[in-house]
Each structure stands twice: as structure tokens, then as C-alpha cells.
N, C-alpha and C positions, 0 to 999 in steps of 0.2 A: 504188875504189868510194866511200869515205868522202869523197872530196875531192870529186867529184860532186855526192854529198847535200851537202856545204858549201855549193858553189857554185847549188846549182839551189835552195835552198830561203835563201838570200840574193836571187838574183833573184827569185824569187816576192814574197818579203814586199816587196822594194825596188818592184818592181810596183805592188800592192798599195796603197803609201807613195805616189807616185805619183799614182795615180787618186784615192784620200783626199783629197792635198794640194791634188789639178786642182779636184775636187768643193767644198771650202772654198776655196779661194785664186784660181778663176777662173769654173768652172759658174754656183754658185752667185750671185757678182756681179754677172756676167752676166745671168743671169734677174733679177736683182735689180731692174737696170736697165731691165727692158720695163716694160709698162703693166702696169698690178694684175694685172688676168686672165693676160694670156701670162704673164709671171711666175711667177704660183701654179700654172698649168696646166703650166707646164714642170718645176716642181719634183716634181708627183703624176706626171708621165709618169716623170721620173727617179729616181725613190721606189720606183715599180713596178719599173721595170727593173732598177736597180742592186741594189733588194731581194730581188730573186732570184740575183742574181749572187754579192754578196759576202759572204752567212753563209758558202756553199760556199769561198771563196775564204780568210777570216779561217780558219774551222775546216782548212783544208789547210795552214795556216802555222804555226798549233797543234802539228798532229802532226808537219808537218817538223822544225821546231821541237826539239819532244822526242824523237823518231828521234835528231837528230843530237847531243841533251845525252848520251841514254844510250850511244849508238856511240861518243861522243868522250870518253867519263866522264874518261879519263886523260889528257889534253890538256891543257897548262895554259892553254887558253883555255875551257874547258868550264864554267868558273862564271861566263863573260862568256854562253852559247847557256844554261845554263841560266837566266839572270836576263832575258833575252831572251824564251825560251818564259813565263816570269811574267807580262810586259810583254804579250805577246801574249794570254794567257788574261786579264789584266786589261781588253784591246781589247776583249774578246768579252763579259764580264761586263758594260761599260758597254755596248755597243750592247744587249743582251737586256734590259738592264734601265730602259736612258736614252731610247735612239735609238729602236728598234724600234717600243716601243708609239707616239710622236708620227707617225713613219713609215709605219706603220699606217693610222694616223688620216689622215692629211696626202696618202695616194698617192689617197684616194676622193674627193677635197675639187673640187669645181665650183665656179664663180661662185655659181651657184644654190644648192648645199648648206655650204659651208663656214661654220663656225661662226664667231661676232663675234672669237673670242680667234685665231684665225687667223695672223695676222702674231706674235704675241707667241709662241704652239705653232712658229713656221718660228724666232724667233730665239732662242730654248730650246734645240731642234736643232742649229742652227750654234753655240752654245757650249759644246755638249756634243762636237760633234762637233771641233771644233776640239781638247779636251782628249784626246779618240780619236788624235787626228793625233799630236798631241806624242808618244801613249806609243807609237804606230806606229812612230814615227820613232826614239825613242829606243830602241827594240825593234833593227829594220834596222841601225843606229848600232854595237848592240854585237853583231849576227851580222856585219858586216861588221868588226867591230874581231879578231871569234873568227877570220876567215878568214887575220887577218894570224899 
């Protein structure tokens, strides 16, 4: 049963890691690349959407996460899943504190209403978010290091 929770809660975060990585490293460039409006109109559609998807998703990788430090406390890979669940509680801290509120702002944003600082609030975002990716990554990194 433990090696289950190893395995299902490594692909979750690697998941996760993933869509992150897609969202910086190809979405985002993408949209980058159309005209101003498609652009910014594609990022408030994917603000929305993805805003409701992944608190749920980050906070289920949390508690896998710690599930599996505490199950596996005697493991000698268990201070690589505990410093992992850290990594992952630290994801969580920078989106509620960094990302969110811009994300907020940024999913209501029209041609017609978005404010002048606009582009400078999207690439605030993308360097915040990019800093998320790394410790996402680095997180996935050492639950996949704890499986070997």
C-alpha cells in the first residue's frame, strides 16, 4: 500500500510539474505571440480556468506529500519526501501570496478595462511563476529521488 502512495503521489506532483512547466515554457509564449488583445484575453480565460483547478491540485500534493514523509518516517529516503513536502508547502506559500492576488486581478482584465501597468502585472507573474516552477521541480526531483 505504501509503495502505491509513493508512486501515485510522485505522478501527481510530476503532473502538476508538467502543466506548470507547459504554462511557463509554451502557453504563455504562445499567447505572448498574438496581437495585444488575443494575447491578454487568452491569458484572463487561462487565469480563470487554471485558477480553479490548481489551489485543488497544489494542496493534494501537500498532503500526499506529508502522508507519505509520515508512513515512510523510517525509510532512509524519508528526509529527501520530507524536504520535498517543504518545497511543496513553500509552492503554495508563493502562489497565495505572489501569484494569486496578480491572477485575481489579471483573469477580469478586458481591452476596455485593464489597467495602464498591465503588461508589467503579466510579467511580474511569469517571474514569479517561473521561481514556483523551479521549486515544483525541485520538489518532484527529490520524491522521485525518495522512490529509488
Amino acid at each position: 500500500m505504501l509503495n502505491a502512495l509513493e508512486v501515485f503521489t510522485t505522478v501527481v506532483v510530476g503532473v502538476m510539474v508538467g502543466v506548470e512547466f507547459c504554462v511557463a515554457f509554451v502557453v504563455n509564449p504562445i499567447l505572448g505571440g498574438l496581437p495585444e488583445d488575443a494575447g491578454q484575453l487568452g491569458r484572463a480565460h487561462g487565469g480563470r480556468m487554471l485558477g480553479a483547478l490548481m489551489p485543488v491540485w497544489y494542496i493534494t500534493s501537500v498532503a500526499l506529500s506529508a502522508v507519505w514523509a509520515v508512513a515512510d518516517r523510517h525509510h532512509p529516503g524519508a528526509g529527501l519526501v520530507v524536504v520535498a513536502a517543504g518545497l511543496l508547502v513553500l509552492s503554495v506559500l508563493m502562489s497565495v501570496l505572489l501569484l494569486v492576488p496578480i491572477n485575481n486581478r489579471s483573469k477580469t482584465w478586458t481591452p476596455e478595462n485593464r489597467p495602464a501597468d498591465w503588461k508589467e502585472q503579466q510579467n511580474r507573474w511569469d517571474r514569479y511563476h517561473y521561481a514556483r516552477v523551479a521549486v515544483i521541480v525541485a520538489a518532484f526531483a527529490l520524491l522521485a529521488s525518495a522512490l529509488a
